[in-house]
C-alpha positions as CSV (number, residue, x, y, z in Angstrom):
1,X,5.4,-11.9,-26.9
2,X,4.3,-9.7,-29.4
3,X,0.9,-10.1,-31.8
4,X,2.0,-9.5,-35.6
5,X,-0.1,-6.7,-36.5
6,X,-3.4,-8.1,-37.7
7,X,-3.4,-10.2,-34.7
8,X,-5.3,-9.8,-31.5
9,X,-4.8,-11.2,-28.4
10,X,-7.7,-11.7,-25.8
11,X,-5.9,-12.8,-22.2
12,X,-8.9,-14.2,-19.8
13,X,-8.3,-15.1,-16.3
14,X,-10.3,-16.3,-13.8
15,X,-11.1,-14.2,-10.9
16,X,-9.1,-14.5,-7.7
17,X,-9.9,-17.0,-4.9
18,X,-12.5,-15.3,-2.6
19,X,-12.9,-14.5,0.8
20,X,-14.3,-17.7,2.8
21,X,-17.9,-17.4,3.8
22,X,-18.3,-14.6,1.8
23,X,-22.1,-14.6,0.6
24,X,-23.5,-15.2,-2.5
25,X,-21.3,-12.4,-4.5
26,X,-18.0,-12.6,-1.9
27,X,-15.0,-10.1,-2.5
28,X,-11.5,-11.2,-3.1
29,X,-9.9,-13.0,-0.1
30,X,-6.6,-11.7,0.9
31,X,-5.1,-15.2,0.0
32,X,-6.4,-14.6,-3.0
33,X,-5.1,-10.9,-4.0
34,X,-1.9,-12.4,-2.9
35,X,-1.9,-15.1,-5.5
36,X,-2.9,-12.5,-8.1
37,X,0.7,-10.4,-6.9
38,X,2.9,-13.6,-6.6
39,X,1.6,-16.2,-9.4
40,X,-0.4,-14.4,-12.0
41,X,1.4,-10.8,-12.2
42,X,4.9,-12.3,-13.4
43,X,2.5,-14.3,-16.1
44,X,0.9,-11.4,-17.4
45,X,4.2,-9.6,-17.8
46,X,5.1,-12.3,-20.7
47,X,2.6,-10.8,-22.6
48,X,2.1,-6.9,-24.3
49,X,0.5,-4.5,-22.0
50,X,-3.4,-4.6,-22.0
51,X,-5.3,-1.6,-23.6
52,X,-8.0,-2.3,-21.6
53,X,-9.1,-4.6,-18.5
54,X,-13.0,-5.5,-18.4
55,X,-14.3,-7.6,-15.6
56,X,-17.5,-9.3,-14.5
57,X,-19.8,-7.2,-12.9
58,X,-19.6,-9.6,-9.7
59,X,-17.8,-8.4,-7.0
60,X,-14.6,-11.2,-6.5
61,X,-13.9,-10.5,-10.3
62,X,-14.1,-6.6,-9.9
63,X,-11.7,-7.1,-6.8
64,X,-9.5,-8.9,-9.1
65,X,-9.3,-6.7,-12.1
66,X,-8.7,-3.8,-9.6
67,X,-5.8,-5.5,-7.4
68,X,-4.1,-6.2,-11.3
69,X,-4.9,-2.9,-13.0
70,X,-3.1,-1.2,-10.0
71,X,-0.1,-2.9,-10.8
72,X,0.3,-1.5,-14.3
73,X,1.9,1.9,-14.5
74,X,0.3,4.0,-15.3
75,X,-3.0,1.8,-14.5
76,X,-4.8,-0.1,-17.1
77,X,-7.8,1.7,-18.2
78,X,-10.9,-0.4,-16.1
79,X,-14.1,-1.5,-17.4
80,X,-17.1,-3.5,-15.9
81,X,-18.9,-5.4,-18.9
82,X,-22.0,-7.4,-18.0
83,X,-20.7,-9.9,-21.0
84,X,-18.3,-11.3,-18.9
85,X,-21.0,-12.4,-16.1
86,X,-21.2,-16.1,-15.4
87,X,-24.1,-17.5,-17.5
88,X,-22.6,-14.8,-20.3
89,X,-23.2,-15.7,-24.2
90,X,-19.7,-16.1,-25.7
91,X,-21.2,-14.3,-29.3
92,X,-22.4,-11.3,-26.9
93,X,-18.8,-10.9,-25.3
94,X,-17.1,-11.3,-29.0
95,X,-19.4,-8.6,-30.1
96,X,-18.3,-6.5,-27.5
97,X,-14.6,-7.0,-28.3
98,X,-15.3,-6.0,-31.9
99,X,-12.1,-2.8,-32.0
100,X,-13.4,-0.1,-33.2
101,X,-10.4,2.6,-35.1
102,X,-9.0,3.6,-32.1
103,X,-9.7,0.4,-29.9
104,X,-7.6,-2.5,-30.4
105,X,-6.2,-5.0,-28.4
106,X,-4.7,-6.9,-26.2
107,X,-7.1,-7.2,-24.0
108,X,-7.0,-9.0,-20.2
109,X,-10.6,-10.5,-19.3
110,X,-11.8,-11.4,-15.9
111,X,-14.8,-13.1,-15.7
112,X,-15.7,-16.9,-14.1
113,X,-14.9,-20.3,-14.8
114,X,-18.6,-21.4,-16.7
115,X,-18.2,-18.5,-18.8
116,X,-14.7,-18.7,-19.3
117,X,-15.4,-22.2,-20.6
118,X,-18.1,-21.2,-22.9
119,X,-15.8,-18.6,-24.4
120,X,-13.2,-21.1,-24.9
121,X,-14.9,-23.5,-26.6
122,X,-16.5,-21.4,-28.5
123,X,-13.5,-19.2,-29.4
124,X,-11.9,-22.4,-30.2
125,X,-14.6,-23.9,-32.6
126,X,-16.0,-26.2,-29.8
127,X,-11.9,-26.6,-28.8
128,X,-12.8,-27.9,-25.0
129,X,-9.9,-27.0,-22.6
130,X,-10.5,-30.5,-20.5
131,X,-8.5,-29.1,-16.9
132,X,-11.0,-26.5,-15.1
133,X,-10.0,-23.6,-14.7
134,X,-8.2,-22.3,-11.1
135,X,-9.1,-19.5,-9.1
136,X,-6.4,-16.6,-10.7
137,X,-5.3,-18.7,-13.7
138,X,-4.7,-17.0,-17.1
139,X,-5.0,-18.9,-20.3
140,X,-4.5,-16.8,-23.5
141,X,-6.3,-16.7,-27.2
142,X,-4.8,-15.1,-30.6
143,X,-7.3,-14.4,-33.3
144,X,-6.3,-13.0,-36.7
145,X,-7.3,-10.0,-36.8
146,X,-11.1,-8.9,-35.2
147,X,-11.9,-11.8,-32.8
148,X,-14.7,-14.4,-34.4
149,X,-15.5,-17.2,-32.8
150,X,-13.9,-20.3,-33.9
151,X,-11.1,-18.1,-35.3
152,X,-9.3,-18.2,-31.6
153,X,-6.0,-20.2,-31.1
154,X,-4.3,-21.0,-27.6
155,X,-1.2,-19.7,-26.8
156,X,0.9,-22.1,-25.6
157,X,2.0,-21.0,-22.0
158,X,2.2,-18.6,-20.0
């Protein structure tokens, strides 16, 4: 699926389940990075390549955005944005995604499910996505052109 030209595309997942009794900021479990390889890889591949891959700053989501941007070749370029925290503010990360000339998207998102749900709705013009959101899943916006909030649509899928 490919965006028309003015179109962006802003793919956010959900980090990868983590390792049990991992602390208060656990790393990906290995059940986990094998979910990411088995059930979330062959969904991303329905979609363009990434330009970039930014990722929470907590370590199950850095584990997760690592594990995937291995598996692009050559490797997505890797990014760690504080935006995508778990009590982020949905304005801050669309400010962040704002392309510059030579920065477009799509971009792939990992971050947690309370601020994946604030994006969302947001995105969405208060659009509430009413399932939660599972450890790996990938749910996928398209904005015409620069993303805005309430400009963002869900792709049907993946």
């Amino acid at each position: 699926m490919s965006p028309a030209s003015d179109e962006e595309l802003v793919l956010l997942l959900r980090h990868g389940r983590p390792a049990p009794a991992g602390g208060p900021d656990p790393p990906l479990g290995a059940a986990g990075a094998a979910a990411l390889r088995s059930e979330t890889w062959p969904r991303l591949g329905r979609f363009p390549r990434p330009t970039l891959l930014a990722t929470s700053p907590l370590r199950r989501a850095r584990d997760t955005a690592r594990c995937l941007a291995e598996m692009f070749e050559p490797p997505v370029p890797l990014e760690t944005w504080p935006e995508l925290g778990p009590e982020s503010d949905p304005s801050a990360l669309v400010h962040r995604l704002a392309p510059g000339p030579a920065r477009r998207g799509p971009w792939l998102l990992v971050s947690h499910a309370p601020a994946l749900q604030a994006f969302w709705s947001e995105a969405t013009g208060g659009g509430r996505f009413s399932a939660p959101w599972e450890y790996g899943e990938l749910r996928v916006l398209r904005f015409s052109g620069s993303p805005k909030l309430g400009d963002g649509t869900p792709v049907p899928g993946p």
